[in-house]
Structures are given as C-alpha cells and as structure tokens.
C-alpha positions as CSV (number, residue, x, y, z in Angstrom):
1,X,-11.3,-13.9,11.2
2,X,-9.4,-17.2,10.4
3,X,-5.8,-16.3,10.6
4,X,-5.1,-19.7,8.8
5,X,-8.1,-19.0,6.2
6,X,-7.5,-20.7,2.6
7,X,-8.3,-17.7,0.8
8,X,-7.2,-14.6,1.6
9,X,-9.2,-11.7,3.0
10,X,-10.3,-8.9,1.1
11,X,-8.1,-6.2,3.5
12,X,-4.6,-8.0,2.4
13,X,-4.8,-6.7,-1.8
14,X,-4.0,-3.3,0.1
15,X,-0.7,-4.8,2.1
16,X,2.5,-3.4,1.9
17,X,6.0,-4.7,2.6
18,X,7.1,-4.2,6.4
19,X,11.0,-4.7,6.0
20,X,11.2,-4.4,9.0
21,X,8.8,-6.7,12.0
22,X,6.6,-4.2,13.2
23,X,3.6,-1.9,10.9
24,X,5.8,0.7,8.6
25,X,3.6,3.4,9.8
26,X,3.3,4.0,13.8
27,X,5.9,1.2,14.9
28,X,3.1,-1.1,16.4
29,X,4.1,-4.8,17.2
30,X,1.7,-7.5,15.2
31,X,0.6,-8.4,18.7
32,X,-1.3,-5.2,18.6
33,X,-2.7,-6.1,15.2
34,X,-6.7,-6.0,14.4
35,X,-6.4,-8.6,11.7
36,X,-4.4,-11.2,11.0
37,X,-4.1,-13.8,8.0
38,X,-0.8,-16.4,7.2
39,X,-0.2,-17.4,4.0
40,X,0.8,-20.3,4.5
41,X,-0.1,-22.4,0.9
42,X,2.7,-20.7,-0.9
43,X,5.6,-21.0,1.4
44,X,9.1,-19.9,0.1
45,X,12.2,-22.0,0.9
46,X,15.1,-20.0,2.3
47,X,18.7,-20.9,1.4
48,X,18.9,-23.3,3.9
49,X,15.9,-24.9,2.7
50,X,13.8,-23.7,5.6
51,X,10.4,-23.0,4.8
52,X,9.0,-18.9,5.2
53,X,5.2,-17.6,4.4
54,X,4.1,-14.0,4.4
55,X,2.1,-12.8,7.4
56,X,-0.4,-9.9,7.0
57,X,-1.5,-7.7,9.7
58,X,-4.0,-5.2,9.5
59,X,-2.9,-2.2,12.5
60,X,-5.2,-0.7,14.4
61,X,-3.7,2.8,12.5
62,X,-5.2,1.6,10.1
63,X,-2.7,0.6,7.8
64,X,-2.0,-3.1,6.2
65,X,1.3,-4.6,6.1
66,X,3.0,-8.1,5.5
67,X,6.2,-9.9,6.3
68,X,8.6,-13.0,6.2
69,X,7.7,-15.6,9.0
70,X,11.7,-15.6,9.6
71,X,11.8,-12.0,10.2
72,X,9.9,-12.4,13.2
73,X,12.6,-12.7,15.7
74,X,12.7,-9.4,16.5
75,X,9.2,-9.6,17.9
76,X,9.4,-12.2,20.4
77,X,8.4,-11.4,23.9
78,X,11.5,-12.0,26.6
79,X,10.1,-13.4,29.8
C-alpha cells in the first residue's frame, strides 16, 4: 500500500472522523495502523494559511478512521 497513492483505496469510503489523534475505538496510535493513505491532493489551508490534508488509518481493531495532518502533535514520539 502506497500511503502517498493518487487515488484513494477502497478501505477509506468507510472512514470516520477521529477528533481526536489516535483510532476512536481502542485508543491505538497511527503508528500501530495496518493501513495508511494521505490525502494529500486536496489540502485545506488553515487560518494562518498553513496547508492540512486528511490522513486515513485503517487499525488493526479493525476500525477506519481519518484526521487533520495538524492534529498530529499529540502523537509525536519524545526521545
């Protein structure tokens, strides 16, 4: 799987909105993801004119989630 894929995998039409970083069902990180596919030919620009792009994981749970790219901070690994 192509994370950066044109077209967007079948598994993302069943996607839900993760407001929060992490899969809406058992808490996983999307480092623990199965699947993963950026969205990155419609970006959104921000207030500040930054750019953002959904990301779609698919958990190993099973279920399928997306997010903003900006809400990712909370899922950084500290070193």
């Amino acid at each position: 799987m192509d994370a950066f894929a044109p077209t967007p995998p079948e598994w993302t039409n069943q996607a839900i909105h993760a407001y929060e970083f992490h899969c809406p069902k058992c808490h996983a990180t999307s480092r623990e993801a199965v699947n993963v596919w950026l969205n990155r030919r419609s970006p959104v620009l921000t207030v500040e004119n930054k750019r953002k792009w959904q990301e779609f994981y698919q958990c190993h749970c099973g279920c399928v989630w997306w997010a903003w790219s900006n809400d990712r901070k909370n899922d950084r690994i500290i070193e």
